[in-house]
Structure formats: C-alpha cells, structure tokens
C-alpha positions as CSV (number, residue, x, y, z in Angstrom):
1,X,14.2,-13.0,15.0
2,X,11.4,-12.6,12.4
3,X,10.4,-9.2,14.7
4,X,13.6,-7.8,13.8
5,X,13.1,-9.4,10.1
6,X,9.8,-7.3,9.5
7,X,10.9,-4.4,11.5
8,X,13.8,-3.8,9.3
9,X,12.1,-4.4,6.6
10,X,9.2,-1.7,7.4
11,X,11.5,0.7,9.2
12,X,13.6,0.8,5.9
13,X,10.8,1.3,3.2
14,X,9.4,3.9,5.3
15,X,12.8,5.4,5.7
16,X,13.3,5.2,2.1
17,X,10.3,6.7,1.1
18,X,11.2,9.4,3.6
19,X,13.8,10.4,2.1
20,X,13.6,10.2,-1.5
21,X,10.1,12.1,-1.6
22,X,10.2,14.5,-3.9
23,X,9.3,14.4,-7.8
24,X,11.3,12.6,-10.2
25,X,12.9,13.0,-13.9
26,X,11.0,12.6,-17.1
27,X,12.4,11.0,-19.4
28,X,11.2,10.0,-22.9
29,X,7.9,10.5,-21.2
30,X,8.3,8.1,-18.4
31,X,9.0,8.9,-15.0
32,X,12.4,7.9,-13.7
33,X,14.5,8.6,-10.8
34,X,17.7,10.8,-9.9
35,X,20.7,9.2,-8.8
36,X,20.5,11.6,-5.5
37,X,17.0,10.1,-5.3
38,X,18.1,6.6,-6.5
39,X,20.8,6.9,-3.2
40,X,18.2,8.7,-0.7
41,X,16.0,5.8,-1.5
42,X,18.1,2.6,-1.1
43,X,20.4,4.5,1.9
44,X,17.1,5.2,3.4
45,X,15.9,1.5,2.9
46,X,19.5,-0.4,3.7
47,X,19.7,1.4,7.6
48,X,16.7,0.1,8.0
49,X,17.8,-3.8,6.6
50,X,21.3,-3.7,8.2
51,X,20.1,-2.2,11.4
52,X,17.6,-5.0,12.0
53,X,20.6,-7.5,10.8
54,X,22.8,-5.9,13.6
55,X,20.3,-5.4,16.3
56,X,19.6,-9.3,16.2
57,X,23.0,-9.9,16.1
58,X,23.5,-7.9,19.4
59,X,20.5,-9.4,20.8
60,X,22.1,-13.0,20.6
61,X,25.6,-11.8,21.5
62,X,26.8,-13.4,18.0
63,X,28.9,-12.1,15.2
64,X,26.9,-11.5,11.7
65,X,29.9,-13.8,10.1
66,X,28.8,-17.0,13.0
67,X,24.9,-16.0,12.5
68,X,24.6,-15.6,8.7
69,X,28.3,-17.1,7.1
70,X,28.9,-13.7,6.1
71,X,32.3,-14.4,3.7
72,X,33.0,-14.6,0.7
73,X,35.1,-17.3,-0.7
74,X,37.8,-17.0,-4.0
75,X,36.7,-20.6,-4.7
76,X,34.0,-21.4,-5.1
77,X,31.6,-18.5,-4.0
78,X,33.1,-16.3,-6.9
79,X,33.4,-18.6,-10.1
80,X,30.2,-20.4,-8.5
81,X,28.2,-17.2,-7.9
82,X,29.4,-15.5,-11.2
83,X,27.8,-18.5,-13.1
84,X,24.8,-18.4,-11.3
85,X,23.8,-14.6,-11.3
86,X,25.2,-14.0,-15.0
87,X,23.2,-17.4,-16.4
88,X,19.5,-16.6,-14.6
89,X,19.9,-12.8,-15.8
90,X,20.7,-14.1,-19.4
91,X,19.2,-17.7,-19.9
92,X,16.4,-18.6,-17.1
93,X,14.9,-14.8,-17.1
94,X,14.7,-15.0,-21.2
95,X,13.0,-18.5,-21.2
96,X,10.2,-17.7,-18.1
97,X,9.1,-15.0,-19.9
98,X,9.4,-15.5,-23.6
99,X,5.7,-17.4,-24.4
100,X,4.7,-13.8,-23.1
101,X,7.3,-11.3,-25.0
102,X,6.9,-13.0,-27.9
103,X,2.9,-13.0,-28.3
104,X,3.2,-8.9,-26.6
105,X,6.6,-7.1,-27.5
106,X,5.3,-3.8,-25.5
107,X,5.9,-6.4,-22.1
108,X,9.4,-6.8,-22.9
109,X,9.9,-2.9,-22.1
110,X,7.6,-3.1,-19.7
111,X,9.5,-5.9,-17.7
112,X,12.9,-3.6,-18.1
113,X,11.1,-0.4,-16.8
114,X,12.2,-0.8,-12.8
115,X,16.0,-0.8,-14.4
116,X,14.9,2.1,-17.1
117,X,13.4,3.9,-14.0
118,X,16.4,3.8,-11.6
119,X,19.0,4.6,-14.3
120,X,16.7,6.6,-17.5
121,X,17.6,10.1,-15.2
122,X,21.0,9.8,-14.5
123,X,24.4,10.4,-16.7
124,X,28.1,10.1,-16.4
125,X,29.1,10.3,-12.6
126,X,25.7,10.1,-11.5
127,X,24.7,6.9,-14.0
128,X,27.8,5.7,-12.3
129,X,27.1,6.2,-8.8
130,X,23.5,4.2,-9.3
131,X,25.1,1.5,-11.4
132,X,27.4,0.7,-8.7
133,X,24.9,1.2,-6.1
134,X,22.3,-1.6,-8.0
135,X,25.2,-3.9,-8.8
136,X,27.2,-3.8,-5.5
137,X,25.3,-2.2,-3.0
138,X,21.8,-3.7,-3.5
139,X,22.9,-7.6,-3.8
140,X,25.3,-7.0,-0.3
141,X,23.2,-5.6,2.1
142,X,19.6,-7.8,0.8
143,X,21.5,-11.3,0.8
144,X,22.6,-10.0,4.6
145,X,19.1,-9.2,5.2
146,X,16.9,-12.1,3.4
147,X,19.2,-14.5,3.0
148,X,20.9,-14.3,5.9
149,X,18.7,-12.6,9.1
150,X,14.9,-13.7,6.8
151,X,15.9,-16.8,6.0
152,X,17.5,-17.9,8.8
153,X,14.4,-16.4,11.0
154,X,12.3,-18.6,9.3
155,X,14.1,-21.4,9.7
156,X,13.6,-21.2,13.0
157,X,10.2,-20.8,12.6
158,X,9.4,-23.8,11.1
159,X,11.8,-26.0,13.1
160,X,9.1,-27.9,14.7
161,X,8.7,-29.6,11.1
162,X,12.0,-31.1,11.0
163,X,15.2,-30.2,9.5
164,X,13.6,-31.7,6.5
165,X,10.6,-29.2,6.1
166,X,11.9,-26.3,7.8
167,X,14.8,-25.6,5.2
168,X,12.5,-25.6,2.3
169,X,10.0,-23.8,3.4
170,X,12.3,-21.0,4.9
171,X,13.8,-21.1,1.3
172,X,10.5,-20.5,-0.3
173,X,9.4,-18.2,2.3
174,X,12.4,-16.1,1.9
175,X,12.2,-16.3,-1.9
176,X,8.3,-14.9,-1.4
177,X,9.1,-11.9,0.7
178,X,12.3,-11.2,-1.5
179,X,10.0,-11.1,-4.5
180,X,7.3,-8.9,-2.6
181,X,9.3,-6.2,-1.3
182,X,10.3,-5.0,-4.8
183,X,7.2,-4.3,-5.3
184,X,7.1,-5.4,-8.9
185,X,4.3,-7.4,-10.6
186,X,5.6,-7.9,-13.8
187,X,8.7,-9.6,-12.5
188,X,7.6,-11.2,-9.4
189,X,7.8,-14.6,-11.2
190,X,11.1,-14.0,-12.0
191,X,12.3,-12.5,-8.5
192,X,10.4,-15.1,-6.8
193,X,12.5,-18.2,-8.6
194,X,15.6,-15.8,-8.3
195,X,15.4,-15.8,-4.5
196,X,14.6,-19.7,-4.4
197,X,18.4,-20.2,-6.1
198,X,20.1,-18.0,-4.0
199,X,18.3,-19.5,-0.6
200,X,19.6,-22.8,-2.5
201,X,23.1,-21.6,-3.2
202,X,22.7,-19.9,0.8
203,X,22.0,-23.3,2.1
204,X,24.4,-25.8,0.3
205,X,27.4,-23.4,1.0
206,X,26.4,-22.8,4.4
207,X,27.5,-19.1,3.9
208,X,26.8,-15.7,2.0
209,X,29.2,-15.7,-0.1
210,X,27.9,-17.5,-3.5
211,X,24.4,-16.1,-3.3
212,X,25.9,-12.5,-2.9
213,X,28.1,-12.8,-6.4
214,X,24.9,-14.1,-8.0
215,X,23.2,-11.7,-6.7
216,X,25.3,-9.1,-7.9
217,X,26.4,-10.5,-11.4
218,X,22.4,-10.9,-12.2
219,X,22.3,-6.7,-11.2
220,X,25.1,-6.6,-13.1
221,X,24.5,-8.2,-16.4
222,X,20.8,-6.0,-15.8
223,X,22.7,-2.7,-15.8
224,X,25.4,-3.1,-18.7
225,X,22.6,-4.5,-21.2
226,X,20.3,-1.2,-19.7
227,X,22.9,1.0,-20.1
228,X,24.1,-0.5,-23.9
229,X,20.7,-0.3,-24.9
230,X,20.6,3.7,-24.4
C-alpha cells in the first residue's frame, strides 16, 4: 500500500499546484493566498490523498471504515480529541518554541505566517470558506490519508520487526512525512511531535476518530487566534 501512499501524495501536490498557479494577494507586504486559490490548492491536493485512500481500498476489496476505523465516536473520540488538539495548539506549541520566541520576537510571526498566508487575502464569505476549509476539511481528509492509508502502510512495512517495533516506527514514520509534506521549516518540530500524538491517539483507539477532532480543534484554535489577531 505505500505505492498508493506516495502516489497520492505526489499526484495531489502536483494537482494542487496545478491548479492554484497563478499570483497571489499582497498583503501588508507579504504575499498571501485567495480563498479561490486557498480551495484550488487543497481540492487539487485532497483528490489526489483520498483517491490513493480509495484506490487501495478497492484494491483489497475492504471498506475505508474496516481498513482505517474511519468513525468517529460521541465518547470518547470527541471530549478526547477536543482536549488533545485544543491543548498542543495552546500549551505544547507555546512551550517547544518559547527558548526561541523569547530570545527572537520577529520568529513568533514568522512561525504564524503559513496561517497569515492562507487567511491574510481573504474576507467575510471568503475568510469563511478558508477557515472552514483549514479547520474541517484539512484535519478529515489528512488523518484518512496519514493516519489511516500512511500509517497503516508502514505498518506493514515494518512487520517483520514485530508488533513491538513495527507500530512505533510506523508512528514515527507517519509523524515524519506528515511534518514534510507541509513543507514548513520553521514548524516542522512542532508538526513532527503533532503527528507522533495523533499516530498515538490513532493506535490506542484503534480508529480515526480522536486523532481527526485533534486534528481539527489544533486548526481550529490556529484560525480563531489568526483571525482575533487581525
């Protein structure tokens, strides 16, 4: 399965790229994205992510939901997930970076600029539309894809270490390429130990549904504090 893994995950950026070219927004000075470019760009990127996810699930003859637990759960995926996601985005981020911020304020804008540059072009319906898009759409379709068709691929991978080896290392592995693909230097720490917790939460729950809430209450908490600080 890791062929359809990195073939979703190439297909998609080059779909992505394909169709949001075009220039962007200045703003401020700093060039940001249009919500119709914001959309192009992740639409673009998710066919290619969920189209991998469905073509392995075809290839085994398995549901998504048997493959990857794909549900969600009222308790305790929600309460669970909502902890998880809000907490890293407002404690963990805070504290891995502050012995940098603090000795270099400009970092601390530079480390919210990804945010700045998805959201700095777009108002009302259209700051809307790529709010909802980062805080809903983003955390469903990349716990599908790395947490669910990655990480599971690499567990596989490494099952000739032992059930022992092979989950952590599938975690970590996961966590890497999760961290990679947003193509982010500055945070990569951050994305890097954000990926470990959800391959944790994806493991001990056996399903989707905590590491997707976390996922999207960490996008969340990014957006509202992006948005209050305009």
């Amino acid at each position: 399965m890791l062929g359809y893994a990195a073939a979703g995950l190439f297909g998609g950026y080059l779909l992505g790229s394909v169709a949001s070219a075009g220039v962007g927004v200045s703003a401020g000075g700093q060039h940001v994205l249009s919500a119709v470019q914001v959309a192009a760009s992740l639409g673009g990127l998710w066919v290619g992510l969920v189209g991998s996810v469905m073509a392995a699930s075809r290839r085994l003859h398995r549901s998504i939901r048997e493959m990857f637990g794909w549900r969600i759960r009222l308790w305790p995926d929600i309460p669970l997930g909502l902890l998880v996601g809000a907490g890293f985005q407002l404690v963990v981020v805070p504290a891995l970076y502050f012995p940098f911020v603090s000795s270099n304020q400009k970092l601390e804008r530079a480390l919210g600029a990804p945010a700045r540059q998805i959201t700095g072009g777009s108002h009302g319906a259209g700051l809307v539309v790529g709010g909802v898009l980062v805080a809903l759409g983003a955390p469903l379709v990349e716990e599908l894809f790395f947490r669910g068709l990655l990480l599971r691929s690499l567990e596989r991978a490494f099952g000739r270490l032992g059930p022992g080896l092979a989950r952590p290392f599938a975690v970590v592995g996961s966590a890497v390429v999760f961290g990679l693909a947003h193509f982010e230097l500055l945070q990569l720490a951050g994305l890097v130990l954000l990926g470990v917790v959800l391959g944790i939460l994806a493991e001990t729950t056996g399903r989707l549904g905590a590491c997707t809430v976390a996922h999207a209450a960490f996008n969340t908490v990014a957006v509202v504090v992006l948005v209050a600080s305009r």
